[in-house]
GURO-336057 format. One line per field, with one value per residue: z, x, y of N, C-alpha, C, O in turn; residue in three letters. Coordinates in Angstrom, 1 decimal, always signed. Last residue first. Layout:
nup	Z, ...
neast	X, ...
nnorth	Y, ...
caup	Z, ...
caeast	X, ...
canorth	Y, ...
cup	Z, ...
ceast	X, ...
cnorth	Y, ...
oup	Z, ...
oeast	X, ...
onorth	Y, ...
code	ALA, ...
END
This chain:
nup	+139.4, +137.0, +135.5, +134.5, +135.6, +134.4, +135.5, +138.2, +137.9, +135.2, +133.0, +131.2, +131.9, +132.4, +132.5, +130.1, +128.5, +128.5, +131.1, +130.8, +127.6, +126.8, +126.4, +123.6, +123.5, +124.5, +123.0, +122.9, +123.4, +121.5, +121.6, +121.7, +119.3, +118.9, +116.2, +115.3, +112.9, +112.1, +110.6, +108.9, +108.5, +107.6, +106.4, +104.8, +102.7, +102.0, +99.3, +97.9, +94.8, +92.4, +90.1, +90.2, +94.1, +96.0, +99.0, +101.7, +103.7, +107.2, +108.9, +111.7, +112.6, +114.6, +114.8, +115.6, +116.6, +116.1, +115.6, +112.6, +110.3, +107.8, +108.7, +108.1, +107.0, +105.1, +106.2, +105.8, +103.4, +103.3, +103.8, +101.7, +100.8, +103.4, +104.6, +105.7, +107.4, +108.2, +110.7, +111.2, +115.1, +117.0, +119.7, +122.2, +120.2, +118.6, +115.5, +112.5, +109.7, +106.9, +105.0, +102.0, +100.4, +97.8, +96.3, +93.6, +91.2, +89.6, +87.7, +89.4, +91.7, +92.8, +95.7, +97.8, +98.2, +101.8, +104.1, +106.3, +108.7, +112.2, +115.1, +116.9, +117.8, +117.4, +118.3, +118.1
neast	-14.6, -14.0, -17.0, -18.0, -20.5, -22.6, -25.6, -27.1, -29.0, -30.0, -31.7, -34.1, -33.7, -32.1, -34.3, -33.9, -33.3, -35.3, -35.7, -34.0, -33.5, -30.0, -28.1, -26.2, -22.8, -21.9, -20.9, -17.8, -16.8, -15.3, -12.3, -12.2, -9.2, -7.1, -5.4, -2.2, +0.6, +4.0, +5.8, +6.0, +9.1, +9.6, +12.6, +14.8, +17.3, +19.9, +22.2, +25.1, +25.8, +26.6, +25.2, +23.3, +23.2, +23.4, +21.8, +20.9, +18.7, +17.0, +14.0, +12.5, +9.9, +7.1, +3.5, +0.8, -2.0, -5.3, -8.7, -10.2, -10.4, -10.2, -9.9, -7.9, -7.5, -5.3, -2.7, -1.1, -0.7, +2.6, +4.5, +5.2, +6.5, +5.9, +4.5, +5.2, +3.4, +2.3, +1.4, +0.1, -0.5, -1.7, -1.0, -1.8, -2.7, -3.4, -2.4, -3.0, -1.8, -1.6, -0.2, +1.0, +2.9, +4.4, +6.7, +8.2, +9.1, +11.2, +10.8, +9.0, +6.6, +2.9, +1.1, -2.2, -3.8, -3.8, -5.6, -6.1, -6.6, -6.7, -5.1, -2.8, +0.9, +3.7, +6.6, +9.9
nnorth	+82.8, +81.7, +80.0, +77.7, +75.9, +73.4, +72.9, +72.0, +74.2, +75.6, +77.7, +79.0, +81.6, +84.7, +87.9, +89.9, +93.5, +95.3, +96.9, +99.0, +100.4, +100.5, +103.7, +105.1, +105.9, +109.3, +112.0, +113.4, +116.9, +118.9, +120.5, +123.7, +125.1, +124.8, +122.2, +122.2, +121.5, +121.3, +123.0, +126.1, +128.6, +131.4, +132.8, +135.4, +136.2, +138.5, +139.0, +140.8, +141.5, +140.8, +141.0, +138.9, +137.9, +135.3, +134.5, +132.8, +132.0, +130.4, +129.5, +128.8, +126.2, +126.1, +124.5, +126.3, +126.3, +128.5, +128.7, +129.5, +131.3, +128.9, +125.5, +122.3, +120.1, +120.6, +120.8, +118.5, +118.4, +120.1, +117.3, +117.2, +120.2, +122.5, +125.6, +128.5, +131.5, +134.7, +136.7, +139.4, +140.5, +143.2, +144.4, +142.6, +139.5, +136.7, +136.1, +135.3, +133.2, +132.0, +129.8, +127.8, +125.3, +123.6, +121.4, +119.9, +118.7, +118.9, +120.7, +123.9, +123.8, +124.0, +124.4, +124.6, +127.5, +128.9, +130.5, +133.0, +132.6, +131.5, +133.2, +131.8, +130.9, +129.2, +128.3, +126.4
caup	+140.3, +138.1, +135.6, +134.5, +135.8, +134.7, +134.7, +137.2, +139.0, +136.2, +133.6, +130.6, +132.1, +132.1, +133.0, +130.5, +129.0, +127.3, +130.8, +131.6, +129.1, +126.4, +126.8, +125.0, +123.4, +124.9, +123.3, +122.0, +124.1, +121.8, +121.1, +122.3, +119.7, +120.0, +116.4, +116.2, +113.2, +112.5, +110.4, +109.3, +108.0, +108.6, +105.7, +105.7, +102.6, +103.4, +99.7, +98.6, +95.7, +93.1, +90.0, +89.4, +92.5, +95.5, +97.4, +101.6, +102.6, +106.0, +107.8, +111.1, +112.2, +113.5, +115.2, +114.4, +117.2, +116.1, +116.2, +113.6, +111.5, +108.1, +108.1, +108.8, +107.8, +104.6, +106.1, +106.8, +103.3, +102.9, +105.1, +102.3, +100.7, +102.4, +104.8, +104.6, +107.5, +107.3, +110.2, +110.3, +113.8, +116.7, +118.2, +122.0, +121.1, +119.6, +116.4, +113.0, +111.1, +107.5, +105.8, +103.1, +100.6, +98.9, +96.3, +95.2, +92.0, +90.7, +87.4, +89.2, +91.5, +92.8, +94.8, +97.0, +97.6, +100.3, +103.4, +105.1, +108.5, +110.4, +114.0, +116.3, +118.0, +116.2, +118.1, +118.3
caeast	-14.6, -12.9, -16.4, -16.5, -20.4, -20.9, -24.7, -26.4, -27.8, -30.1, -30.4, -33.0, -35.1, -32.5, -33.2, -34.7, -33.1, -34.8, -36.9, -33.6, -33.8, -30.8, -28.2, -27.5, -24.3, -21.8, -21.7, -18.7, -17.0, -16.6, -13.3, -12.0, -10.2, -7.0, -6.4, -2.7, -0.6, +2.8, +5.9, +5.5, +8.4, +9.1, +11.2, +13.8, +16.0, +19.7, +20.4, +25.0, +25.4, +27.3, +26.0, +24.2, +22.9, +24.2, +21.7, +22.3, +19.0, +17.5, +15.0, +12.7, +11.4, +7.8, +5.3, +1.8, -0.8, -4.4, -8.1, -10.0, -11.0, -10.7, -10.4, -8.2, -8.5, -6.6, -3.7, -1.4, -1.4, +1.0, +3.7, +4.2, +6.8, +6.5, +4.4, +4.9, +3.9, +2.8, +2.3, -0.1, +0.5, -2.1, -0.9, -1.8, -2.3, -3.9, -1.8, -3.5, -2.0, -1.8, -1.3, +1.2, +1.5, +4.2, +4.9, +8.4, +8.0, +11.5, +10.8, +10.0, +7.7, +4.1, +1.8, -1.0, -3.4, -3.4, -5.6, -5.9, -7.2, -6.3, -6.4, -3.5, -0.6, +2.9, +5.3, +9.1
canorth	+83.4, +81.7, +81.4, +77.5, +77.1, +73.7, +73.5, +71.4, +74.5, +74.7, +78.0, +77.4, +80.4, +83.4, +87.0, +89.0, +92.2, +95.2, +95.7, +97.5, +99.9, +100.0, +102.4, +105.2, +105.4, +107.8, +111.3, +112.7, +115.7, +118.3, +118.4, +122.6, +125.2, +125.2, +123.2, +121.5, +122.0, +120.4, +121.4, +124.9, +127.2, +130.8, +132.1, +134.4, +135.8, +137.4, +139.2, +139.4, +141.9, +140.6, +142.3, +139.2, +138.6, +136.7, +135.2, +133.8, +131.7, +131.6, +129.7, +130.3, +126.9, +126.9, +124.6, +126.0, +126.5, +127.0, +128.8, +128.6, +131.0, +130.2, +126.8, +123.5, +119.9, +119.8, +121.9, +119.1, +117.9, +120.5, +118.9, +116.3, +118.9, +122.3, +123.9, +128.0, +130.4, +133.8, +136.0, +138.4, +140.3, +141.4, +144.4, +143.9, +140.5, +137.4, +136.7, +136.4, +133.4, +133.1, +129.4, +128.9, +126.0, +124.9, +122.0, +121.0, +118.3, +118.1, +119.7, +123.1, +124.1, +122.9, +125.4, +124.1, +126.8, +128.7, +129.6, +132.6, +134.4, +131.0, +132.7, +132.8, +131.0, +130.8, +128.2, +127.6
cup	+141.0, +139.3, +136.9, +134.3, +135.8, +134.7, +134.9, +136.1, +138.9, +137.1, +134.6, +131.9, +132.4, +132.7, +132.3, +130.9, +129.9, +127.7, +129.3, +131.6, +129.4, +127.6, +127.1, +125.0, +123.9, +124.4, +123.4, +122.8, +122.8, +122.2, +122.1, +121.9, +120.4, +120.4, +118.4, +116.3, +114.1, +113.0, +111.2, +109.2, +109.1, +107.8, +107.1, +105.4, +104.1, +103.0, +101.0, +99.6, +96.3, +94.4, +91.4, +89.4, +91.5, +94.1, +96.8, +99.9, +102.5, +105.2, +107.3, +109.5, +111.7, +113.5, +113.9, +115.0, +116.7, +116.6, +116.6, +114.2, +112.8, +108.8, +108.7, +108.1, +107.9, +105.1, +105.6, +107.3, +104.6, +103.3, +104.4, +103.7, +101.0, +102.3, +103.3, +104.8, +106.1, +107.1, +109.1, +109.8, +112.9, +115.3, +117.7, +120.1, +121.2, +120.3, +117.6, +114.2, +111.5, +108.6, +106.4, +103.4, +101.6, +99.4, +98.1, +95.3, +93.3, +91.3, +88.3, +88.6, +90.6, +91.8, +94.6, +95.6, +96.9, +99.7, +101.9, +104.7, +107.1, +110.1, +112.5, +115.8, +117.3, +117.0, +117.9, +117.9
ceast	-15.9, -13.4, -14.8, -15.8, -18.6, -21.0, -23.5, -25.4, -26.8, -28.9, -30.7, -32.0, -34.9, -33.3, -33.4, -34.0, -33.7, -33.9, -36.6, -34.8, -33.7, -31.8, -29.6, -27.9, -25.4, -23.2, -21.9, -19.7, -18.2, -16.8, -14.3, -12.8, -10.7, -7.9, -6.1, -4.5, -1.3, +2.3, +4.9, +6.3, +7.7, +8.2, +11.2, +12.6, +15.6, +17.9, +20.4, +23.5, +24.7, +27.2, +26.8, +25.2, +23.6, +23.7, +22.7, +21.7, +20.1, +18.5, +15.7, +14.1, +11.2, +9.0, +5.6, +2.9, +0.1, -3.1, -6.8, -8.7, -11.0, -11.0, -10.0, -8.9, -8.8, -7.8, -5.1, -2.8, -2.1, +0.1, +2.4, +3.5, +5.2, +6.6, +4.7, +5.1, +3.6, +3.9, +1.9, +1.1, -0.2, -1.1, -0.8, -1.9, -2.5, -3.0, -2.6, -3.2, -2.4, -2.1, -0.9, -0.5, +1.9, +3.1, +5.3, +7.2, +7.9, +10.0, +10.4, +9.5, +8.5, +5.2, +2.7, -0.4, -2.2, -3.6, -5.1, -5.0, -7.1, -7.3, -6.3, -5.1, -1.6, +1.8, +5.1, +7.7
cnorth	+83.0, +82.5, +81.1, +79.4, +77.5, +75.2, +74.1, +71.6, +73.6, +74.8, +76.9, +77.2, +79.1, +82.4, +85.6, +88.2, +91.4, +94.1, +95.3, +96.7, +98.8, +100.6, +102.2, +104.0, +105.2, +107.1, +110.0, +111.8, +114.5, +117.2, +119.0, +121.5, +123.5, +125.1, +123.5, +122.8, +121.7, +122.0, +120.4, +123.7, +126.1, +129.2, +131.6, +133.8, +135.1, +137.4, +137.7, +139.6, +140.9, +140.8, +142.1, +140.3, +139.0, +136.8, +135.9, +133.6, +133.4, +131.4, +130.8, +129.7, +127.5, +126.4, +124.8, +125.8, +125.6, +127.6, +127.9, +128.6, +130.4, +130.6, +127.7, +124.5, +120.9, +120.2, +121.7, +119.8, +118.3, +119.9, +119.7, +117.0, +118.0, +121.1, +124.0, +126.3, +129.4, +132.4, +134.9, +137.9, +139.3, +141.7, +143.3, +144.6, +141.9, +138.5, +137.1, +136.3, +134.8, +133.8, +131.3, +129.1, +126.6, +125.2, +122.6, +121.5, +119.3, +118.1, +118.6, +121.5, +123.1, +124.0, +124.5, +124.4, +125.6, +127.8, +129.2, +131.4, +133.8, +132.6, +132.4, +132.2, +131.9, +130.1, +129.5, +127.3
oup	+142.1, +140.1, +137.6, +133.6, +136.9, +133.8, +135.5, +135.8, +139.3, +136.8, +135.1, +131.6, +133.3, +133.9, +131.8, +130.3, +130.9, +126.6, +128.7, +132.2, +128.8, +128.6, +127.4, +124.0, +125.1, +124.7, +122.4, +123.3, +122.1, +121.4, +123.2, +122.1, +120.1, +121.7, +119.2, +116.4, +114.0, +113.4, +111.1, +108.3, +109.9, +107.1, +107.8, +104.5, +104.3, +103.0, +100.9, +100.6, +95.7, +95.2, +91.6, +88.5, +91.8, +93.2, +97.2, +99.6, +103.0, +105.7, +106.9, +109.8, +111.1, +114.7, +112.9, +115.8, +117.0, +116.9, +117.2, +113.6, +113.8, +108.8, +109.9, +106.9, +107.9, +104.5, +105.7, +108.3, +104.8, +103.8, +105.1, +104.2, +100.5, +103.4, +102.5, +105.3, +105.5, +106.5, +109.4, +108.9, +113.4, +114.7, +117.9, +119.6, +120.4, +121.4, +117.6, +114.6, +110.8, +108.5, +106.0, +102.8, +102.2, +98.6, +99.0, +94.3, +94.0, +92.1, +88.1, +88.8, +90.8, +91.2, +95.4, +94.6, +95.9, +100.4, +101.0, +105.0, +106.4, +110.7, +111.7, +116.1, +117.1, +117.0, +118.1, +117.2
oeast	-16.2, -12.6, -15.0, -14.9, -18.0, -21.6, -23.3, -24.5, -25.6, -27.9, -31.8, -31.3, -35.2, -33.6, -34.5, -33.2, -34.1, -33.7, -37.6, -34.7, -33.4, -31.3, -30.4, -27.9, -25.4, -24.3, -22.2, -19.3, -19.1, -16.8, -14.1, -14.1, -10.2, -8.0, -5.3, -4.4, -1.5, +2.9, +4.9, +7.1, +8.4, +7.3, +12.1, +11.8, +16.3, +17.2, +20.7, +23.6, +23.9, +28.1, +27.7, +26.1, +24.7, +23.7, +22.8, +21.2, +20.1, +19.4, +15.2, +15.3, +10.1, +9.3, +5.1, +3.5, +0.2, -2.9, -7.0, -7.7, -11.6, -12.2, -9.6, -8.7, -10.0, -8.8, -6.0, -3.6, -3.3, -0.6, +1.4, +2.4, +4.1, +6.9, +4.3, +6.2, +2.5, +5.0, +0.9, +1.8, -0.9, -1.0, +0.1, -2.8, -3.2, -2.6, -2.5, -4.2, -1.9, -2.6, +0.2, -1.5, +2.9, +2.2, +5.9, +6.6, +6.9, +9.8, +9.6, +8.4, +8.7, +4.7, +3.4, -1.0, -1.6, -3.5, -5.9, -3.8, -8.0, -8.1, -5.7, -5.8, -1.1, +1.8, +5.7, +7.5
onorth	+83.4, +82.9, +80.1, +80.0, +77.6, +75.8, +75.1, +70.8, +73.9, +75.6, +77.0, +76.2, +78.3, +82.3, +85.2, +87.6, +92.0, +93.5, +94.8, +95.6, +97.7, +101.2, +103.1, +103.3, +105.4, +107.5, +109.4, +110.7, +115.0, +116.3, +119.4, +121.6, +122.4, +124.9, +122.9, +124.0, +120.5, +123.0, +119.1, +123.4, +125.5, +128.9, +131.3, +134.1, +134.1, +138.5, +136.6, +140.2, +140.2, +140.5, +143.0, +140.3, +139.4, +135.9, +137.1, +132.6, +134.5, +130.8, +131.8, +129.7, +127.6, +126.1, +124.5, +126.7, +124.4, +128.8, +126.9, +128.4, +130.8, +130.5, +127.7, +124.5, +121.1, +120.6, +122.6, +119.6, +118.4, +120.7, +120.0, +117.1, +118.4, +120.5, +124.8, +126.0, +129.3, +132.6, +134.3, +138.4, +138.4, +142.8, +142.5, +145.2, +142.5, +138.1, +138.3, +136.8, +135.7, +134.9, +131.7, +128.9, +126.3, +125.3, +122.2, +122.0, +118.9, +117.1, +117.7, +121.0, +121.9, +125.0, +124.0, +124.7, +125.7, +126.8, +129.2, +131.3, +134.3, +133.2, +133.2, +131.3, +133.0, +128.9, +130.5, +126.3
code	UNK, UNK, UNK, UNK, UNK, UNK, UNK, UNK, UNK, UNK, UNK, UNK, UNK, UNK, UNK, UNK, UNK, UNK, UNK, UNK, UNK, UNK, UNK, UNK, UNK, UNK, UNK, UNK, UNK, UNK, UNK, UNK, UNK, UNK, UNK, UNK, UNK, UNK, UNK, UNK, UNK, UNK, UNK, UNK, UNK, UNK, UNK, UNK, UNK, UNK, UNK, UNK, UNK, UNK, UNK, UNK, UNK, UNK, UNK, UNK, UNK, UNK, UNK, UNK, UNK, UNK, UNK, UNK, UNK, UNK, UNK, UNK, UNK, UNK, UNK, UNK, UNK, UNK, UNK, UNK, UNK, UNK, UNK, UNK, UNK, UNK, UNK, UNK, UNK, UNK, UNK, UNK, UNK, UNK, UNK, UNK, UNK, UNK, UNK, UNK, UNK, UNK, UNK, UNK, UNK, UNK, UNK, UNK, UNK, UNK, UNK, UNK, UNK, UNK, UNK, UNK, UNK, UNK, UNK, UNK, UNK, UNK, UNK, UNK
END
């Protein structure tokens, strides 16, 4: 599944626990009739993901949906969801990158030294 939208918010990596568990969550804005703020959480080495991205910027999140079963002390059984990142793609479009600029052509000089003597060991 996919989330399209606008980055609207940007979290903080979030570590957990002995074991090391780090979180971060990202905030999507939704182009539509009623635009939605979804919340999506990259987990593990999946954070690092988000480095690149801002506020703003226009992207397209692959999702899994999770969910977790809880029973509380009193025995009462809680369905949690969680929408979880696992890659990031901006929407917005590369700027073509500009090709070197080429020399002028009075910037090369034909050869001088050149005899007809000379092994010429092109194949063609």
């Amino acid at each position: 599944m996919e989330v399209q939208g606008k980055v609207k918010m940007i979290g903080d990596t979030q570590t957990f626990g002995n074991n090391g568990f780090r979180k971060r969550e990202i905030v999507v804005t939704t182009d539509e009739q009623y635009p939605q703020h979804i919340l999506v959480e990259f987990v593990q080495d999946k954070t690092d993901l988000l480095n690149s991205f801002q506020v703003g910027q226009d992207v397209k999140i692959s999702i899994n949906l999770r969910g977790r079963e809880w029973v509380n002390p009193q025995g009462e059984t809680k369905y949690f969801n969680s929408i979880q990142g696992w890659r990031i793609e901006s929407l917005q479009p590369v700027a073509p990158t500009a090709a070197p600029p080429m020399p002028p052509e009075d910037a090369f000089e034909p050869a001088t030294d050149f005899s007809e003597e000379d092994h010429d060991d092109l194949p063609f």
